[in-house]
N, C-alpha and C positions, 0 to 999 in steps of 0.2 A: 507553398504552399510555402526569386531568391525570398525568402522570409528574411529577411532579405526578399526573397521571392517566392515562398512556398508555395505553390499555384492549387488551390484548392477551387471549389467554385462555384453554383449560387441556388438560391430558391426559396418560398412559402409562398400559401394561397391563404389569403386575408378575407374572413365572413364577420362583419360585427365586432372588428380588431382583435379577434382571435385564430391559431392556427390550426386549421382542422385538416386532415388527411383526405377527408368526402365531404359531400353535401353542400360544395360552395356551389351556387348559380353562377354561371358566368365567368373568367378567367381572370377579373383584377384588372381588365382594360378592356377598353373598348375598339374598336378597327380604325385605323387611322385614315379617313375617306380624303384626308386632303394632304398635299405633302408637306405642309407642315410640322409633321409631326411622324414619330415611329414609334412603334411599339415593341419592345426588345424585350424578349422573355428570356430571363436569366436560368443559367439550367438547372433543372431540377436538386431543391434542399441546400441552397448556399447561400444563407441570408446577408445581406452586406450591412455589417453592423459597425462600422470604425473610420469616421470623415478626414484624421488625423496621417498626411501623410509621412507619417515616421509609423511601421509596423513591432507590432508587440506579437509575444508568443500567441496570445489571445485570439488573435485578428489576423491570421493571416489569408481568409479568403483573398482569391484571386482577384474578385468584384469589388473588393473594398481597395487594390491597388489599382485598380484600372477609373474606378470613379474618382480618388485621390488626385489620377496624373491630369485626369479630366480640368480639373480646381485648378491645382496647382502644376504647371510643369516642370517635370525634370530638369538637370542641370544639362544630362546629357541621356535623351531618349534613346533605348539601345532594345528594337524589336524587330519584330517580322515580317510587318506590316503592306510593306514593298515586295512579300513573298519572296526576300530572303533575308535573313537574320544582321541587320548591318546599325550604324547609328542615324537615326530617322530624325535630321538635324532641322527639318521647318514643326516637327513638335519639341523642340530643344532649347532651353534658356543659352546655353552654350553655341558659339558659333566657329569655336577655333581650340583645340587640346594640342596642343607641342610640347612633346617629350621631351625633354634636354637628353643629350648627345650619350651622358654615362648611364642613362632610364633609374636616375636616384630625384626626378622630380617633372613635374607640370605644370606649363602658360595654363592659365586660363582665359579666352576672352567671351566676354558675357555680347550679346545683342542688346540693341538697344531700344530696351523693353521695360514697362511700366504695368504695374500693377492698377488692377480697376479700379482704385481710388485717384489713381494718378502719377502717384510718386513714380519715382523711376527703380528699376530692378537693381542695384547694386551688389559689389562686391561684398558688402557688410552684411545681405541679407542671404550669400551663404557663410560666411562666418559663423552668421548666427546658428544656421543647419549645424556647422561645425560644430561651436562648443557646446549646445544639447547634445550631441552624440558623444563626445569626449567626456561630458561630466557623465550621462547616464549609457552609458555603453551595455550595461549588464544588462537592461530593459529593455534594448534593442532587440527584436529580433535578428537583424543583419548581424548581429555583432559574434563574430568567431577568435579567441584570445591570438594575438598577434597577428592576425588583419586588423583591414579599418576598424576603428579609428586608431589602434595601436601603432600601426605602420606609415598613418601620416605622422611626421615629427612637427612639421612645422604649416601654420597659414599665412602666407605674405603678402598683405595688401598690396597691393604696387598702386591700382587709382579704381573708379567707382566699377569702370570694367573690366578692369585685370587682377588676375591673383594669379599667386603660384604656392602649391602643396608641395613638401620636401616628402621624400620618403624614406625608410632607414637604411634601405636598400636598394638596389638595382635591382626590378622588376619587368616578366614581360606587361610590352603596352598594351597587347591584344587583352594581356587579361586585367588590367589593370583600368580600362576604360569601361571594357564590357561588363565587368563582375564587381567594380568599387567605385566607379569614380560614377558611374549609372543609378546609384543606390543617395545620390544628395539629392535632393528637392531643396529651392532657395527657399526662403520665409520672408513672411512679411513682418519684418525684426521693431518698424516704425509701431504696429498693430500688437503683435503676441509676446515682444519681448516686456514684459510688465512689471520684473523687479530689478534686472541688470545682474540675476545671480541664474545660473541653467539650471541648476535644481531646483528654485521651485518656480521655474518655467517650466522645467517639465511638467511637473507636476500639477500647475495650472491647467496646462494644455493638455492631458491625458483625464485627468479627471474633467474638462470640458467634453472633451470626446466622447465620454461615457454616457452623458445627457442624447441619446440619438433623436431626441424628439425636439429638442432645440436647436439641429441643426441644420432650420432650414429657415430662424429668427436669431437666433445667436449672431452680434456683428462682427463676432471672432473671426467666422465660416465666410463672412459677404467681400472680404480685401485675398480677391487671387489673382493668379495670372493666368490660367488654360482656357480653353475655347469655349467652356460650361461652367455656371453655376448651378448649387441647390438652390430648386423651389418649391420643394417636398420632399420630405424623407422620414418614411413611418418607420414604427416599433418594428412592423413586420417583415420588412423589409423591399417597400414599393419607393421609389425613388424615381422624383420632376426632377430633369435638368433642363434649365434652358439657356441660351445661348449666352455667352457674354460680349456684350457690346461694346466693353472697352477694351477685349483683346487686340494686339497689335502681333502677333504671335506669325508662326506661318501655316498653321492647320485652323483657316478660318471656317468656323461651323457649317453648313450646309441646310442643317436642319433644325428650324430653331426650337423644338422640343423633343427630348428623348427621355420616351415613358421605359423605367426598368420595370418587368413585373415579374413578381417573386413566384414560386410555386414550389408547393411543398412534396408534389411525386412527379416522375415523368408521363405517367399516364394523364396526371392535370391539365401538363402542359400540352403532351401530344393532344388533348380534345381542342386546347384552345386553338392551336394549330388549326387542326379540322374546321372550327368554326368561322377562321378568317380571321378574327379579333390579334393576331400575331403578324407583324408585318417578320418578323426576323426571330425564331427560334431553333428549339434543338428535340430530334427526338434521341430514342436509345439503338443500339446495333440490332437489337431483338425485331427491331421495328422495320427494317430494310426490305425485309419480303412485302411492306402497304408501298414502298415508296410512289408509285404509280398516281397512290391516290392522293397526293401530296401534289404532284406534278400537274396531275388534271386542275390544281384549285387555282395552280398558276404559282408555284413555289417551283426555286431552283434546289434538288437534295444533294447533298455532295460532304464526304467525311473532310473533317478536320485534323488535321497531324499537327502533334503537337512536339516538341524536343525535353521528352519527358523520361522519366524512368516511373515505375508501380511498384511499391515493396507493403511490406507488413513491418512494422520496426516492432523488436523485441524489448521487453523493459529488461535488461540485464542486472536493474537493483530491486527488481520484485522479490519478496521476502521469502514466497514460497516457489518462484521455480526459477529464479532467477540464475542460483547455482548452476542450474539445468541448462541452463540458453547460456553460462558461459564454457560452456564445452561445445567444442567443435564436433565433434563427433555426431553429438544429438543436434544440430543444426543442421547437420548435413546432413541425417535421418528425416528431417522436415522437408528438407531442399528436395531430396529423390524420392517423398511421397507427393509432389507437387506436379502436374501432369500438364504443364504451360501449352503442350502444344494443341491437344485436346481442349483446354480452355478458350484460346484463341478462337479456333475454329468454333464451337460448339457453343458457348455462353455468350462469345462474342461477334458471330455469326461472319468472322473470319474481317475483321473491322479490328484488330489488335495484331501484335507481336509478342513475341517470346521475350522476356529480356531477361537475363544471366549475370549481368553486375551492372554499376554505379556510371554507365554509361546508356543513352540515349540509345535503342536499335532497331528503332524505329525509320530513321532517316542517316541517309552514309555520312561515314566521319571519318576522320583520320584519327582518332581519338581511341576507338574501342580497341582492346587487344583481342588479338587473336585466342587468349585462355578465354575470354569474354563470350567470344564469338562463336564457341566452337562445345559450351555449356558441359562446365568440370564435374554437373552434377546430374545425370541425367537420369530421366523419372524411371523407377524402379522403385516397388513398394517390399517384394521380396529384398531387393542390396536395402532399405533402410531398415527392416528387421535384423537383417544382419548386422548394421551397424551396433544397435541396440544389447541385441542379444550378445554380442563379442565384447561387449563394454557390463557386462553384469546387470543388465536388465532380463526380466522374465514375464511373458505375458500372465495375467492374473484376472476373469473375471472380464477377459478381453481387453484390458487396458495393461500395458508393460509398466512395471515395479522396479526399483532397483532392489535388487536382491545380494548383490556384492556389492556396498559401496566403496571398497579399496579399489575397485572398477570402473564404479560410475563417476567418482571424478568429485574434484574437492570440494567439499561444502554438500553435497548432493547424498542426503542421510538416506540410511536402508528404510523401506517402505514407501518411499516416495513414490509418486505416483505420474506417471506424464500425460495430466491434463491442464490443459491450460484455455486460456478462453480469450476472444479476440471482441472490441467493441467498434463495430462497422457504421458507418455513414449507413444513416437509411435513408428512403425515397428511390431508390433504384433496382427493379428487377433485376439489371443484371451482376449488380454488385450482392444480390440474396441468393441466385443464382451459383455465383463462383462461390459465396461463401459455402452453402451447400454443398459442392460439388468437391471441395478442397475438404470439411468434414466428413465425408465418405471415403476420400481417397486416404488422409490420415487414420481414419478407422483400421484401415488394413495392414495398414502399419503396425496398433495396437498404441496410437496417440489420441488420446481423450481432446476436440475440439470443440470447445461452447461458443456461441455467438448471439452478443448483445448488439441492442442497434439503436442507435439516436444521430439527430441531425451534425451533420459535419462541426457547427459552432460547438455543440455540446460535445464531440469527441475529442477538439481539439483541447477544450479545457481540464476534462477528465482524466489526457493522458499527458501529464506536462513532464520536462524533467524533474530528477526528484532521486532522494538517499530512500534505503533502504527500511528506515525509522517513521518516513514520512508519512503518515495516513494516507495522502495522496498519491502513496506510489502500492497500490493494488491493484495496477492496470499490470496485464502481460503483452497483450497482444494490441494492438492500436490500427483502424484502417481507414483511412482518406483519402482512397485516389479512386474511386468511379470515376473520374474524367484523367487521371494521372496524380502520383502523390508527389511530386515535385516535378516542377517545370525551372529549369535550367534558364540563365543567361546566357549568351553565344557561348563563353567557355565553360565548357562542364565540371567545373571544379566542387569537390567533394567538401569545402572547410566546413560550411553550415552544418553541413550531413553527418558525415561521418569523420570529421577533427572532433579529437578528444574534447568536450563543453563547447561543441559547436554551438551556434544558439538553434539549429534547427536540430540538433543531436537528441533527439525526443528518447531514446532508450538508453542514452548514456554510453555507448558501444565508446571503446578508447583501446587504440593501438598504437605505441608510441613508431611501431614501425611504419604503419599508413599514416600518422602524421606527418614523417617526413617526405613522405612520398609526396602526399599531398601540397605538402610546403614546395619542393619541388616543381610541382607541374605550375604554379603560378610564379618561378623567377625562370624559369628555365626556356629557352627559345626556340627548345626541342618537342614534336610531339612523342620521345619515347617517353617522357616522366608523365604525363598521363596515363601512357599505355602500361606504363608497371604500374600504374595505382588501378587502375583499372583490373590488371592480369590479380591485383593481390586483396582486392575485394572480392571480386567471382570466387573466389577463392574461400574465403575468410568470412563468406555469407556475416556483416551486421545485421543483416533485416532477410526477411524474406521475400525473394526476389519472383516479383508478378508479371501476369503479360501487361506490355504497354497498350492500355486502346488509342483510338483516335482520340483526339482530346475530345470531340463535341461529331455528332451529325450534324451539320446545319440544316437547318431549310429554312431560304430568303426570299420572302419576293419576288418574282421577275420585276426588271426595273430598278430593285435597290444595287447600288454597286458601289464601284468607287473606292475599293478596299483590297485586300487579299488577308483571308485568318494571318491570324498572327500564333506562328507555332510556339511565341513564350506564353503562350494563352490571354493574354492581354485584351482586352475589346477596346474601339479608337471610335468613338461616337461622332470625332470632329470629320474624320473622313468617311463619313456612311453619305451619301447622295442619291436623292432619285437621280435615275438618268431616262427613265421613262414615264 
């Protein structure tokens, strides 16, 4: 949701250019009777609001990097696609990555590939990727202090289709192709470089992005290279692509329109389903007891695994309980009021996992440790009263107080109270459902839990990072993962996350000792420096750690194929095919 990636993910239902929860007729498309065309229901409440492919905090739904890669491709495409996680080089600008001998740099060779104006793809048009992210690195979302773009030193032309990046260091390549060098998209530098300075190219080009209504007449948007262009794309989020005819690429389209259509709850979408008007969407786990009737209409159902993790992230610079959440003690009180495996089963009608730290467990790895695996905090509502209660808390009124604060821990004044309130993605039963379900379980604890709800765009702006002074930082609790709250590149690396001012580090959590750990697992050619980063976040609970669900139920068409999900949760519109 890498934000870099941060995999978040999509939806609204549009009546009269407004978004209503009920009362729409109809689904926002119509059944696609000829194969021409598809109809792709984005899941439920992820509106895709951002054509610009470089991601900001703002924007990191999932649907707005998969319609980006659609436009433009990658340098070097690194997904799932082929149903297993590898780099997927016929959707890839790059046709060759050679590491030099001491892994302190990278060949690049580009294909020989033209933009749909004509011009040809050069070396200079990622440069240009380069120095916008070098000048505004802070605005990045990919951007983690001392990764890219810190850690490229140098960009060396060599001819229009070779470069080579120096790096400061000697790094592994596994993670170094798969988690940085996957994160450039080339530019069409001939088109959007406009003044010859990156600042205010950026700033051109981001404040152009923000017009969503011109970007389907804007000639900014019409010079790409991927297998689709926009030729519609509303406020609401309903989005024409249709094919591009001057791709020379290797993911040549199949189909030459692909309708996205937004929906603002899953029961919207599951009707449209029903009604046929959906050649390809998703319903919820709750819904697996109808699958039958799904089957009869001539839909294939089958769950989605994604290489995800689900947490809560805590704001640790919240004015009022901030103190609170940075005591371990009272995190771990949260952690062992939190009942994963009963969620799993019960909310999630056994379509999720349990996960216990900042790895993927979901799908086998050599990655997770054993502290991971084996859950340092297991659900007990009585052990997280005792936490409490041994730390100078007293229940009061049903809600625990700290009544000795030379107990409760620094910052954290007598009276205080531990309630805190979380602001959830809505349109999803079963994300109201756990939330529910986790507000009863913490009750017993004697933890006061409120829960606000608005659509995923609106929570991700609400909960951004932020000091303690900031107006903006009276968020506590922040939730975005009904489908998974971040979705990984092949390497599961923690920098975005949970590195000190990662740029996905939404609650501020900072431990200069999981820094290095971190820092580690990406030069080191060992999986044990993951597995202690791993072993020392199960641990160290930064966020609150949720069951992973399947990323998406699908249900496709019989006949539509030509794919396998892609577990970075990505969608590849160039390879969807009828085959019947």
């Amino acid at each position: 949701m890498s934000p870099a990636r941060t995999r978040l993910v999509a939806g609204a239902v549009v009546c009269a250019g407004t978004l209503l929860l009920a009362g729409c007729s109809g689904s926002g498309g119509t059944s696609s009777a000829s194969k021409d065309a598809i109809n792709y229901a984005l899941p439920a409440n992820f509106t895709p609001n951002w054509i610009l492919p470089i991601g900001t905090a703002a924007h990191l739904n999932t649907n707005n990097i998969s319609i980006a890669n659609s436009l433009w491709e990658p340098l070097v495409a690194y997904d799932g696609s082929t149903g297993k996680i590898a780099w997927n080089k016929a959707g890839s600008v790059a046709t060759a990555a050679d590491f030099a001998a001491d892994g302190k740099s990278v060949k690049i060779t580009l294909g020989d590939r033209h933009w749909s104006d004509g011009k040809p793809i050069t070396s200079g048009d990622v440069k240009f990727w380069f120095d916008l992210i070098k000048a505004n690195k802070a605005e990045w979302a990919g951007y983690n202090p001392g990764k890219a773009p810190d850690n490229w030193t140098s960009f060396k032309t060599v001819d229009d289709r070779h470069f080579t990046i120096t790096f400061d260091k000697a790094y592994n390549s596994q993670w170094m192709l798969a988690n940085e060098l996957s994160q450039i998209t080339p530019l069409p530098q001939h088109v959007w470089d406009k003044s010859g300075d990156a600042k205010q190219d950026w700033k051109y080009l981001n404040d152009a992005a923000k017009n969503i209504s011109g970007y389907a007449t804007n000639t900014l948007w019409k010079t790409i290279s991927g297998p689709y262009a926009v030729k519609s794309f509303s406020n609401a989020g309903k989005v024409v692509l249709t094919a591009n005819k001057k791709y020379d690429g290797g993911e040549k389209p199949a189909i030459p329109t692909v309708n996205l259509l937004p929906f603002t709850t899953a029961d919207a979408e599951k009707n449209a389903l029903r009604s046929g008007s959906v050649d390809y969407g998703y319903i919820e786990a709750t819904d697996l007891d109808q699958k039958e009737s799904f089957t009869a209409q001539g839909y294939d159902v089958k769950p989605w695994s994604g290489w995800a993790i689900t947490y809560m992230p805590y704001n640790f610079n919240n004015p009022a309980m901030g103190a609170v959440f940075k005591q371990l003690y009272a995190r771990q009180a949260v952690q062992r009021s939190i009942d994963q495996t009963s969620l799993a089963k019960v909310v999630f009608n056994g379509t999720a996992v349990a996960g216990y730290g900042p790895i993927p467990q979901g799908q086998a790895s050599d990655f997770v440790s054993s502290v991971q695996k084996n859950n340092p905090y297991p659900f007990s509502t009585s052990a997280a009263r005792e936490l409490l209660t041994s730390h100078g808390w007293t229940e009061q009124g049903g809600v625990m107080t700290c009544t000795e604060p030379a107990e409760c821990g620094e910052g954290v004044a007598k009276g205080t109270k531990f309630e805190m309130q979380v602001l959830s993605q809505s349109g999803s039963t079963v994300t109201d459902n756990m939330m529910s379900a986790i507000q009863s379980s913490l009750a017993k604890t004697g933890i006061k839990f409120s829960i606000k709800t608005a659509p995923v765009n609106s929570v991700l702006s609400q909960t951004p990072q932020c000091t303690s002074g900031q107006s903006i930082c009276k968020w506590q609790l922040s939730f975005f993962g009904t489908a998974g709250s971040w979705y990984f590149n092949a390497f599961p690396t923690g920098d975005s996350l949970f590195q000190s001012k990662g740029g996905a580090n939404f609650g501020n959590y900072s431990n200069t000792d999981v820094d290095k750990l971190i820092s580690a697992s990406t030069t080191s050619s060992s999986n044990q420096a993951i597995q202690d980063y791993s072993a020392a976040l199960a641990k160290d609970l930064p966020v609150i750690w949720l069951p992973e669900p399947d990323y998406q139920i699908s249900v496709v068409k019989n006949g539509l194929g030509g794919f396998s999900q892609d577990s970075l949760a990505n969608f590849h519109p160039a390879q969807w095919k009828w085959t019947s």
